[in-house]
C-alpha positions in Angstrom: 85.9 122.4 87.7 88.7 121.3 90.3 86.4 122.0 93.4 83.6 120.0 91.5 85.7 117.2 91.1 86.7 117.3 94.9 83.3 117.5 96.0 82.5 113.8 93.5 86.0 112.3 95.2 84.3 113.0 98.6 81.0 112.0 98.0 82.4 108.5 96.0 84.6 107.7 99.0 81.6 108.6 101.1 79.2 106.2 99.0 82.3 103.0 99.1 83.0 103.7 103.0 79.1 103.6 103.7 78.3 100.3 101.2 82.0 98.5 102.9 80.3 99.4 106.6 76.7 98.1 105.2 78.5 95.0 104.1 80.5 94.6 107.3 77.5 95.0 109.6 75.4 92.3 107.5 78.1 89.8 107.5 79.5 90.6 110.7 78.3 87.3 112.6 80.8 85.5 109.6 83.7 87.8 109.8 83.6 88.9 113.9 84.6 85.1 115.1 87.8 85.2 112.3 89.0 88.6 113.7 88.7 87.6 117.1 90.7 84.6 116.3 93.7 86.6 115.1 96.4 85.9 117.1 98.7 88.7 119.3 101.9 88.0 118.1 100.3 87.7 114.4 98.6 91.4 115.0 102.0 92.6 116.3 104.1 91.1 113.3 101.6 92.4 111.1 101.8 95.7 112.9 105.5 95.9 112.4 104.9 95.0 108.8 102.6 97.9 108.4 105.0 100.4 110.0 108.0 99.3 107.9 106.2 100.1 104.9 106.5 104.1 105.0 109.2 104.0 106.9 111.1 102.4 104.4 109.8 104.4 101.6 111.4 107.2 103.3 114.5 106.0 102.6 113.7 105.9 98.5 112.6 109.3 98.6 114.8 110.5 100.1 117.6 108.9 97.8 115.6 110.5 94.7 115.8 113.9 96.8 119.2 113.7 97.1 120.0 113.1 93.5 117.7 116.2 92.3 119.9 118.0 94.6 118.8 118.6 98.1 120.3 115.6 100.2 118.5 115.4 103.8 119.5 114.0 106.8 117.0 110.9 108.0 115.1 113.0 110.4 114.1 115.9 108.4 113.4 113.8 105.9 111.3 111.6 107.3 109.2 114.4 108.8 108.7 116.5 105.4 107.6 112.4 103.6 105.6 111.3 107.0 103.6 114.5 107.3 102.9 114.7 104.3 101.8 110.8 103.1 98.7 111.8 105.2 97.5 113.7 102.2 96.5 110.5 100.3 93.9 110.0 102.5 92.4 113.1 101.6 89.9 113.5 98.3 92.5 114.6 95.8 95.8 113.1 94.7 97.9 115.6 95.4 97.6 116.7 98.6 100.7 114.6 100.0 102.9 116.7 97.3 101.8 119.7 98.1 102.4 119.2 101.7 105.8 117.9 101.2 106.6 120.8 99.2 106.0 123.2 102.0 107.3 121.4 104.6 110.4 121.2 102.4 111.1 124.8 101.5 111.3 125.4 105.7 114.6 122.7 105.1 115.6 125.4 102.1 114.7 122.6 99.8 112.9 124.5 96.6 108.9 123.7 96.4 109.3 122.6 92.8 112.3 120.4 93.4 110.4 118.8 96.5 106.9 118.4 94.4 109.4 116.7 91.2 110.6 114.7 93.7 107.2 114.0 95.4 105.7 112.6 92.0 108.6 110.5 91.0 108.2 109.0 94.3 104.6 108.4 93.3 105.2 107.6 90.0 108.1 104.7 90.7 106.7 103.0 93.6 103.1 102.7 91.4 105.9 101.2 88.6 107.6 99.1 90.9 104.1 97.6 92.2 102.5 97.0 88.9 106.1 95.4 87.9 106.1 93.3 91.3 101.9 92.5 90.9 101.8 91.9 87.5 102.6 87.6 87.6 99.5 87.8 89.8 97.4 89.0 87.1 96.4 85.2 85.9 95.4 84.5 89.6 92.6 87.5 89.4 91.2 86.1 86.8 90.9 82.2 87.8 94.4 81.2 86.5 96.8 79.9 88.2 100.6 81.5 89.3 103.9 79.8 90.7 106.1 81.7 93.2 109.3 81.2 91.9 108.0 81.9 88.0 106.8 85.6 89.5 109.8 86.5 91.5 111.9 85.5 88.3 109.6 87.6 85.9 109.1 90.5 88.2 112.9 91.0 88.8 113.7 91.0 84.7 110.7 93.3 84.5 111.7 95.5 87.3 115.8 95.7 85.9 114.0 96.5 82.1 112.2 99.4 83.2 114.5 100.8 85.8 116.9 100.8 83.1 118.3 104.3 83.5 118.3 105.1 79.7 114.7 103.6 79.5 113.7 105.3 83.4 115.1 108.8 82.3 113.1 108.7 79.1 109.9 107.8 80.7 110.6 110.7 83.2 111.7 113.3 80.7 108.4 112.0 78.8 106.0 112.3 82.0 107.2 115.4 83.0 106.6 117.1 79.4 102.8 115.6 79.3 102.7 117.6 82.4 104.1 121.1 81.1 106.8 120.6 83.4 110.8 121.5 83.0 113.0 118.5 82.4 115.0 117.9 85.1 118.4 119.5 85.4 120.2 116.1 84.9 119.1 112.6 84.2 118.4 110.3 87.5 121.6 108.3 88.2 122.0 104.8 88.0 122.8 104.3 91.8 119.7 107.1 92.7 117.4 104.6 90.7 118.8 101.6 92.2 119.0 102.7 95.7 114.8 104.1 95.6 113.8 100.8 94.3 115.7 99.0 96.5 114.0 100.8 99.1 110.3 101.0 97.9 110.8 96.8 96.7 111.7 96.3 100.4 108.6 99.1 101.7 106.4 96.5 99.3 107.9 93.3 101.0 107.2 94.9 104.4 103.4 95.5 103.9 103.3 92.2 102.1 104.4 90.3 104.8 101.9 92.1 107.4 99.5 90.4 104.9 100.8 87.1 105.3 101.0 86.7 108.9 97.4 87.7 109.5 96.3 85.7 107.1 98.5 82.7 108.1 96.6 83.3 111.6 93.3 83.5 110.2 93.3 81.0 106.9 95.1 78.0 109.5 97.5 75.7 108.3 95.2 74.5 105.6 96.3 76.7 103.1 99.8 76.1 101.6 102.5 78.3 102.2 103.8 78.6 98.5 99.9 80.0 97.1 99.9 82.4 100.6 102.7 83.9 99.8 101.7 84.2 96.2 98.8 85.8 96.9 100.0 88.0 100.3 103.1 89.4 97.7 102.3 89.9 94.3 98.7 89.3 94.7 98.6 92.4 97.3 101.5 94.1 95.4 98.9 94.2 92.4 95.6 94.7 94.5 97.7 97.9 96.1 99.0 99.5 92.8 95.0 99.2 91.1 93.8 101.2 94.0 97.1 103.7 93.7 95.8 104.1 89.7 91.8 104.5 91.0 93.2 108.2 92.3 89.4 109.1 92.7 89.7 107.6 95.7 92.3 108.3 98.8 94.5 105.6 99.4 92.6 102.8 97.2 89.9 102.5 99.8 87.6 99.8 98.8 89.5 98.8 95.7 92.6 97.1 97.1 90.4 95.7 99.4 87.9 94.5 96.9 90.3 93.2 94.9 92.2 91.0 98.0 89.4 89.6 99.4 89.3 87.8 95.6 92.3 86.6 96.0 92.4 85.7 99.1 89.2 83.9 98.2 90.6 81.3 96.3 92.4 80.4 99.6 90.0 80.6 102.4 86.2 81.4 102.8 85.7 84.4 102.3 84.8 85.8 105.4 88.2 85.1 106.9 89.1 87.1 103.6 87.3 90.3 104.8 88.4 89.7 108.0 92.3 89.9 106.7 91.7 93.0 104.4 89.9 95.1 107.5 92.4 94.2 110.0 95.5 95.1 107.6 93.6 98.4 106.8 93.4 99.4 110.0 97.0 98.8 111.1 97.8 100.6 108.1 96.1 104.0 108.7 97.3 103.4 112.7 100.4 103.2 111.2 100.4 106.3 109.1 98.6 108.0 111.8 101.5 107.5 114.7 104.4 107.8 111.8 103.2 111.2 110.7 102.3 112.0 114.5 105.4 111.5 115.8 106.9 113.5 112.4 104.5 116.1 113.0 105.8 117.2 116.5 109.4 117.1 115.4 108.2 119.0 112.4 107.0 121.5 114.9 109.5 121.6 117.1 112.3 122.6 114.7 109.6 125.5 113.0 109.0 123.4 109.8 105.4 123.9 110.1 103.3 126.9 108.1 101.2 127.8 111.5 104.5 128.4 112.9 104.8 131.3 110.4 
């Protein structure tokens, strides 16, 4: 059954990626002149935005690591969460645990405790995005959505459900649905603060790599205050859909279906495409040189199974 369901996960991202590059190549003389128009310093900012992103989710990992029990210094960390967030692009969703986990037990840290740590990672940065994307909600639908009003609702949210009495219960509860031991002792109050922190500022990052490319695509027509509404919980929300479609890696197709609506209601909607393909693309660049340059420290200080 498992292999079947691998094989449809290929074969469905096969079918999106062919239909997106059918699309692309018909409506290419509409989207080519807004992508060449894309500035250099808006491609590097947005570059910079899409590196932060993992980069800083490290950092919440590795805090959620640390209060299961197996702190990590910044380097060895980032290799084991690097390497492995290269497993989301696979058919599957849980190859980037799985990978962790082995990396991990090279750094003594025990498989299980690694793949715990590995899902709550999942698990909270999905709940932190659908907390931070909800106020957008109304815009996917033809409504309308203020700024401020979102950033005010999405912090209340955010503090209810990172509550650590209401966090630990949802945890205990998850891990139970899963057949899986409780953990040995409930998450602690600064653990939980410090990984959202962290994966709130990993969301801002790739947020504003949306912004600046579309602030250098869309022009100065479009106001600021609905851009940045739509590049941060607009994308926040787009982002955390795809995370929940896990038959496909990554969200491909879905977050990008879902920001080229938004995006939409700003600009035509070829510049729309145009922002979505570009920010994709620095994205898996990004992931690609992160866990390339993990990868070779990884191998250098025998972390990796071929080393064996």
């Amino acid at each position: 059954m498992g292999r079947l369901l691998a094989i449809a996960r290929t074969v469905l991202l096969l079918l999106v990626l062919g239909v997106v590059t059918v699309v692309l190549v018909r409506n290419w003389h509409a989207v080519g002149p807004y992508v060449a128009a894309v500035s250099p310093a808006a491609l590097a900012l947005g570059f910079l935005g899409a590196l932060g992103s993992p980069v800083l989710s490290v950092f919440g990992w590795r805090a959620l690591l640390a209060d299961l029990g197996s702190p990590l210094h910044v380097a060895p960390a980032a290799s084991v969460f690097l390497v492995g967030q290269l497993g989301k692009y696979l058919p599957g969703s849980l190859w980037s645990v799985v990978v962790q986990s082995e990396l991990g037990s090279r750094l003594g840290v025990p498989r299980r405790r690694t793949g715990v740590a590995g899902l709550l990672a999942m698990v909270l940065a999905l709940l932190t995005g659908i907390v931070l994307g909800l106020p957008a909600a109304p815009r996917l639908i033809g409504g309308h959505g203020n700024l401020a009003a979102a950033v005010a609702v999405g912090a209340i949210a955010l503090a209810v459900v990172l509550w650590p009495p209401i966090l630990n219960a949802l945890v205990t509860r998850g891990l139970a649905l899963l057949h899986r031991a409780p953990l040995k002792h409930p998450l602690t109050g600064r653990a939980i603060a410090a990984m959202a922190g962290w994966f709130v500022l990993s969301w801002a990052s790739s947020s504003a790599m949306i912004y600046v490319l579309a602030r250098s695509i869309g022009g100065p027509g479009v106001e600021t205050a609905d851009l940045a509404f739509v590049s941060g919980p607009g994308f926040i929300l787009a982002t955390a859909i795809g995370m929940l479609s896990v038959v496909l890696p990554a969200g491909v197709g879905v977050r990008e279906g879902i920001l080229v609506v938004l995006l939409g209601s700003l600009m035509p909607i070829a510049a729309a495409t145009a922002v979505v393909v570009i920010a994709r693309f620095l994205s898996v660049v990004a992931d690609v040189l992160l866990a390339g340059a993990s990868w070779l420290w990884a191998r250098a200080h025998h972390l990796l199974p071929e080393d064996r």
